[in-house]
C-alpha positions in Angstrom: 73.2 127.2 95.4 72.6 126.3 99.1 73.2 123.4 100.7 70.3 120.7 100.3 71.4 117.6 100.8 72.2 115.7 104.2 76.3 115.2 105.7 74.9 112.1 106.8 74.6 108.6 105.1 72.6 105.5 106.0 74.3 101.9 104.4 76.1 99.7 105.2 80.1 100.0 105.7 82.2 96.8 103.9 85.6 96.9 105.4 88.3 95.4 102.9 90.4 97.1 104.1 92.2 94.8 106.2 92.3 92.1 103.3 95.5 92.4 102.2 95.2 88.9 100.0 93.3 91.7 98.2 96.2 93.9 97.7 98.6 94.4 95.0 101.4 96.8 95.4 101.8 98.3 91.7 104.6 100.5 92.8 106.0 100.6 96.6 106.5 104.0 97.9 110.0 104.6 99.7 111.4 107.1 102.2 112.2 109.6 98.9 109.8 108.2 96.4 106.2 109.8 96.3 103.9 107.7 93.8 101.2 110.3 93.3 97.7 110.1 91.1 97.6 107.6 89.1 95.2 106.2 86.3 94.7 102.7 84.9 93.3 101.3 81.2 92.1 97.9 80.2 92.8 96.8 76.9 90.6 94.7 74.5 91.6 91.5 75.4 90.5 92.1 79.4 93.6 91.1 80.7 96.4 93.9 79.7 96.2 97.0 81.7 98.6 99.7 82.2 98.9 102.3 85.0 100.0 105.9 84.7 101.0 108.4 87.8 103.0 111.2 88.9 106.2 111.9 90.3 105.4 113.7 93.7 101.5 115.1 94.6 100.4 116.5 91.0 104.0 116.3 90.3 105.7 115.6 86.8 104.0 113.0 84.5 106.2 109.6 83.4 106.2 106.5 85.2 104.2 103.7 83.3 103.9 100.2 83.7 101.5 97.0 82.6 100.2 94.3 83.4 99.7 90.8 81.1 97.6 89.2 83.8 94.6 91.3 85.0 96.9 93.3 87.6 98.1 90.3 89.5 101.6 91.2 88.9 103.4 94.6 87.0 105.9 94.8 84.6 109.5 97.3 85.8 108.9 100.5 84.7 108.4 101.1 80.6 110.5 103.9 78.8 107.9 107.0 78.1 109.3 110.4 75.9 111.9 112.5 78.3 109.2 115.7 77.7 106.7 113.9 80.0 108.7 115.1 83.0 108.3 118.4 81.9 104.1 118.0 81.7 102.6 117.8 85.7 99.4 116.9 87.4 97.6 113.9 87.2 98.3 112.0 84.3 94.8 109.7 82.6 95.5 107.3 80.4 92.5 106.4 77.2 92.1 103.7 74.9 90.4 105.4 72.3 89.1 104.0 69.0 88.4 106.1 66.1 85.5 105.3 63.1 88.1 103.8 60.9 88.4 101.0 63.7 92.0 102.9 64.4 92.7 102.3 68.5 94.9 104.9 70.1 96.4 105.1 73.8 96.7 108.6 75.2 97.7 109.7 78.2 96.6 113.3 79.0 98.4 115.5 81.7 99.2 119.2 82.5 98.8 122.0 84.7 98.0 125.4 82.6 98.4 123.6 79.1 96.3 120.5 78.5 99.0 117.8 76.9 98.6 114.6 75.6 101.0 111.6 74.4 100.1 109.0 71.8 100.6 105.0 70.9 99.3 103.3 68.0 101.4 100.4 69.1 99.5 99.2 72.2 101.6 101.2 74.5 105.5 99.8 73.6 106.2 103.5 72.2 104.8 106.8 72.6 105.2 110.5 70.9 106.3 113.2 72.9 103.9 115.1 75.5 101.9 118.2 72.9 99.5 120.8 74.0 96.3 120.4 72.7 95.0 123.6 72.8 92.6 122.9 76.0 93.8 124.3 79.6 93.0 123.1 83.0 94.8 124.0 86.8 95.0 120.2 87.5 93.5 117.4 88.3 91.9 114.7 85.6 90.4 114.6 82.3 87.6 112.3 81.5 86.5 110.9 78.0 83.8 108.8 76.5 82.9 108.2 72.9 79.3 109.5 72.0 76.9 109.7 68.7 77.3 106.0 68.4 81.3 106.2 68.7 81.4 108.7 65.8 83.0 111.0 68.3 84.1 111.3 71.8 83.3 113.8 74.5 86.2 115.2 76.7 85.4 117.4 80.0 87.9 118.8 82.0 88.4 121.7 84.8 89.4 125.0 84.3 90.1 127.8 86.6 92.3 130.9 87.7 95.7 129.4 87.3 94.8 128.5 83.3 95.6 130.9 80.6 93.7 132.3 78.8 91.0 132.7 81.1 89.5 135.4 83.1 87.4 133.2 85.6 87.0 133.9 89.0 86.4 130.1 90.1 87.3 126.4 88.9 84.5 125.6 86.5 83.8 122.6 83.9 84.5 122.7 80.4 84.0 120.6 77.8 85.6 119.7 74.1 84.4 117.1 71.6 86.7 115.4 69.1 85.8 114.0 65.4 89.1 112.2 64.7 89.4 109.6 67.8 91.1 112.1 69.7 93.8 113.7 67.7 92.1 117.2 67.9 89.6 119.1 69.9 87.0 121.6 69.0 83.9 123.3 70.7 85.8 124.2 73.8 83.4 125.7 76.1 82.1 126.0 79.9 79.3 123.9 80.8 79.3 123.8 84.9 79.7 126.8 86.8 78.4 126.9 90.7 78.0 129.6 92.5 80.1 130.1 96.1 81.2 126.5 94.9 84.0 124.8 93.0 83.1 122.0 90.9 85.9 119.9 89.8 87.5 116.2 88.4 84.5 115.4 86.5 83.0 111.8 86.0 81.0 110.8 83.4 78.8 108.0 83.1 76.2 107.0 80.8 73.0 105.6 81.3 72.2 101.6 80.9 69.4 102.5 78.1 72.7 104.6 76.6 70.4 108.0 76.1 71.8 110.0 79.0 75.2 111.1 80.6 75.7 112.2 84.3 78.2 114.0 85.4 79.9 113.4 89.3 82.0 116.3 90.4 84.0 116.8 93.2 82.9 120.0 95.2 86.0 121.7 96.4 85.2 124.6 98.7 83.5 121.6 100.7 80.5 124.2 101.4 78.2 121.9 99.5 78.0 118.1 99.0 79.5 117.0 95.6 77.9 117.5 92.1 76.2 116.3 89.8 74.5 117.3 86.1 72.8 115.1 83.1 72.9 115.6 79.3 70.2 114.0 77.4 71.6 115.0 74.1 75.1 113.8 74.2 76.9 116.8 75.7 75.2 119.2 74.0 73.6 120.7 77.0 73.8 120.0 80.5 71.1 120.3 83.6 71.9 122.8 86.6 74.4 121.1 88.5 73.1 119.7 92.2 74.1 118.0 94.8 74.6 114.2 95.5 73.6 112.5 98.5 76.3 112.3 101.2 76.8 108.5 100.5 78.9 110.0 96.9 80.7 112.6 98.8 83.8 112.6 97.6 86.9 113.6 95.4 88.3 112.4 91.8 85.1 110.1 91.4 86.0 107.0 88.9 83.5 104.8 87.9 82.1 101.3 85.8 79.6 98.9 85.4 79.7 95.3 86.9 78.5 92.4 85.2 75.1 92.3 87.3 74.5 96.3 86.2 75.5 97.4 89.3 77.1 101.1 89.3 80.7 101.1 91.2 82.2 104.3 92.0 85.5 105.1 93.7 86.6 108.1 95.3 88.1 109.9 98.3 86.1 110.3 101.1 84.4 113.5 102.0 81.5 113.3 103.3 81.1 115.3 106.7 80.8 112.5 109.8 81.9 109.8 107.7 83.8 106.7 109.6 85.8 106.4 106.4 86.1 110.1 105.6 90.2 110.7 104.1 90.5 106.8 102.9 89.6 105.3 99.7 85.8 103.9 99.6 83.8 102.4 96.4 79.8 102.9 96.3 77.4 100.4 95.1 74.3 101.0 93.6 72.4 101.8 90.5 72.4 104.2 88.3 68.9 105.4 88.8 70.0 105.7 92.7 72.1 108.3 91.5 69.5 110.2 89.5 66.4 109.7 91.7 68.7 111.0 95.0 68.6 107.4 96.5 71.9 106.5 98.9 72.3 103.3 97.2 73.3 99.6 98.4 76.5 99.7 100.1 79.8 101.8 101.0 82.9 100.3 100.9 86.2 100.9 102.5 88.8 99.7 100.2 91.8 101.2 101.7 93.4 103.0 104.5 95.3 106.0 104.3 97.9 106.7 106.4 99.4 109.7 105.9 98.1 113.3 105.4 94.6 114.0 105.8 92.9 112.9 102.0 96.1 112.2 100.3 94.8 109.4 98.4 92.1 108.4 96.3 93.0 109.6 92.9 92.4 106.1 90.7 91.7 103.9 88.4 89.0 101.4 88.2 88.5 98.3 86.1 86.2 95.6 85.4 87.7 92.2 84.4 85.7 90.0 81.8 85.0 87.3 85.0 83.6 90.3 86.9 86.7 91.2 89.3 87.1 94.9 89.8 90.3 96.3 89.8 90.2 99.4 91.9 93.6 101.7 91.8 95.1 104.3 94.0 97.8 106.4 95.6 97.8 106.3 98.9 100.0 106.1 102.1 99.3 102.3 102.8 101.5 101.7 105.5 102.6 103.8 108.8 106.0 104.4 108.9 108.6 106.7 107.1 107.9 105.0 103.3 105.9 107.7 101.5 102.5 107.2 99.0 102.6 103.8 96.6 100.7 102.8 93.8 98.2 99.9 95.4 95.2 98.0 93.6 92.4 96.4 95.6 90.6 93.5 94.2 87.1 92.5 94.9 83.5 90.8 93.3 80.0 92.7 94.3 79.2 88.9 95.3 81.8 89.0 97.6 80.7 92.2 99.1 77.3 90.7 98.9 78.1 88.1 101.2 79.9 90.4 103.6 77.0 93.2 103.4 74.5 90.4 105.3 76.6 90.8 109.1 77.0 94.2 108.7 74.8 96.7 111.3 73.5 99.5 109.7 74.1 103.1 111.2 73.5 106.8 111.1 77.1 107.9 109.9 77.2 112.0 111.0 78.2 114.4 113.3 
């Protein structure tokens, strides 16, 4: 595939920043302690989350904690099965519900070996870390139910470093589970790029609910990232393309707002960008996405301070009065402290407000 798309983006640039009202510090980084990737989950009653993240970058899987009130404030941390330390990279955490009305928490993790960890008690205890018989190098797993809930669709990335493989490059694959996520089956390859790396999938579906697209990071940075549809539930996917600059980026999370609006979180790569390295959220709809439209707005939630693009990884949440709950690692002060755990809270209203005395400019090389 050559490169089509533009490096350069045309929207407006919503700085937030500098709002540290907006801020929560889940956990604070120190001169030793490295909070790496992290991922949230909302539970059903749209006030209890919980956040998951490794020990070091893609280090060792095991520090958990909640929240009672929307992410406002965080619990110390919770006790999690000694064998998570031995599982690392990037730990995503599922609420998953079953066709018997059975909810589940998992959180996945694993470099090599695909693991995964179990609650049936809303997250006060958990079984050890198990492989799963799926394999990936690093990075995240993403999950959504499909067929109406009957079962849920899981992809993941695979490359050189998993066994048993024989693949020159990262690719995507995909595996489907009947049982609300106790077993996988139909393991198989559905994104490979030429001269490319697509990676850390995202999957969203349509609003009409008959179509999934799939965001992918692009890791060899020679094209923009990536993106594919299924219009049959994951049972075949389009050629994988690329996005406009304006979704450039790494370890795409995404949700709906209350208004229908699409909001998507992610490192920024996108060549020329003012934000490029920090953590941004686009805003737009879905069909912007699928027709190749920028969208409405970029936004910068927050800045990174330390190493070039060591942040980003997240989780993303939208509360029942419409406040997103964006959630990341990153470097978030200067100084000797390493990476924390740090939320940023805002309202498309908000941003809508804020988008009207904002100059619009050519953002490239």
């Amino acid at each position: 595939m050559a490169a089509e798309k533009s490096a350069s983006y045309r929207l407006p640039i919503i700085d937030l920043s500098q709002e540290t009202d907006r801020h929560v510090v889940v956990a604070a980084g120190t001169k030793t302690d490295y909070r790496g990737q992290v991922n949230t989950v909302l539970m059903n009653d749209g006030k209890t989350l919980f956040a998951v993240w490794s020990i070091g970058h893609g280090g060792k899987c095991g520090p958990l904690k909640k929240s009672g009130d929307g992410g406002l404030t965080w619990s110390d941390m919770l006790a999690t099965p000694k064998n998570w330390r031995s599982v690392a990279s990037c730990p995503c955490i599922f609420r998953l519900t079953d066709t018997k009305a059975t909810e589940r928490l998992f959180v996945f993790a694993g470099r090599g070996k695909l693991n995964q960890s179990m609650s049936l008690d809303s997250g006060r205890t958990w079984t050890p870390m198990t492989a799963n018989g799926l394999y990936k190098p690093g990075g995240n797993t993403v999950i959504v139910p499909i067929e109406g809930g009957r079962k849920h669709l899981l992809l993941a990335q695979r490359g050189p470093v998993s066994k048993p493989t024989n693949e020159k490059t990262q690719t995507v694959w995909q595996a489907t589970s009947s049982n609300g996520g106790l077993t996988w089956t139909d393991y198989r390859k559905v994104c490979e790029v030429p001269n490319a790396i697509p990676c850390e999938p995202d999957l969203i579906r349509s609003p009409d609910g008959k179509q999934l697209l799939c965001l992918m990071r692009e890791k060899s940075r020679r094209l923009n990232s990536l993106m594919m549809v299924s219009n049959n539930e994951g049972k075949s996917w389009s050629q994988a393309k690329e996005l406009t600059a304006s979704l450039t980026g790494d370890r795409h999370m995404s949700c709906y707002a209350p208004d229908g609006r699409l909001v998507v979180v992610f490192r920024d790569r996108a060549k020329g960008s003012p934000t490029v390295g920090h953590y941004v959220a686009w805003i737009g709809r879905y069909a912007d996405i699928i027709q190749g439209r920028e969208g409405q707005y970029r936004v910068k939630l927050l800045h990174h301070h330390g190493a070039f693009g060591d942040c980003g990884y997240s989780g993303l949440e939208c509360l029942p009065d419409g406040t997103l709950v964006a959630t990341t690692y990153v470097k978030y002060r200067p100084g000797s402290d390493r990476n924390s755990i740090v939320s940023v809270r805002f309202r498309l209203a908000e941003i809508d407000v804020k988008a009207k005395d904002v100059r619009v400019d050519a953002n490239a090389n």
